[in-house]
N, C-alpha and C positions, 0 to 999 in steps of 0.2 A: 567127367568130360569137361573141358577146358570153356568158356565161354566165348561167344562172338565176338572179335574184337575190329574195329576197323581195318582192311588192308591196305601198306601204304601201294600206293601205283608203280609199277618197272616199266618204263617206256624201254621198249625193244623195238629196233624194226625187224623188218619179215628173214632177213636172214639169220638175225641174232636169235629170234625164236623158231626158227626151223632147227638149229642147230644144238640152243639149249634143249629142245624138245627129243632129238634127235640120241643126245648125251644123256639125257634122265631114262631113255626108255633103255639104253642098251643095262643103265648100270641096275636100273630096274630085273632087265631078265639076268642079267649075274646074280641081283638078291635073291630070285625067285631058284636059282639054280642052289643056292647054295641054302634057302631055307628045304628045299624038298632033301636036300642031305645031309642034316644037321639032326645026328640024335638027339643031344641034349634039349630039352626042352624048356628049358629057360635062357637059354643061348637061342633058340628058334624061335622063343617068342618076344626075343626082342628084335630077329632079322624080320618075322612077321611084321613087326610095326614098323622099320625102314622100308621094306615092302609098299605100307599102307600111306606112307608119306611118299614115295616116290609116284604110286598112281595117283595120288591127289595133286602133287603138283603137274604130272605129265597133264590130269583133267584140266587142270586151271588155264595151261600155255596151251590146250587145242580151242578152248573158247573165245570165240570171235571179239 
């Protein structure tokens, strides 16, 4: 596991992150579509972890 590192700040205003937010969820459920149909499992485990970095940033741009 990577350790905590400072993050630097992205001043967005309300429509840049409606829209970023908007763009990470749609490419989110394509990843999601495409790991639920991906036999290979090392090919799945690594759309798994784009997966896991797209809901962490979508988490980070819904917080106030």
């Amino acid at each position: 596991m990577p350790s905590p590192v400072a993050e630097p700040a992205l001043a967005l205003s309300e429509e840049e992150r409606t829209f970023l937010t908007a763009l990470l969820e749609s490419a989110l459920h394509e990843k999601q579509i495409e790991e639920h149909r991906t036999d290979a499992i090392e090919f799945r485990e690594f759309v798994s972890h784009e997966v896991a970095l797209l809901k962490g940033l979508v988490e980070k741009l819904r917080r106030p």
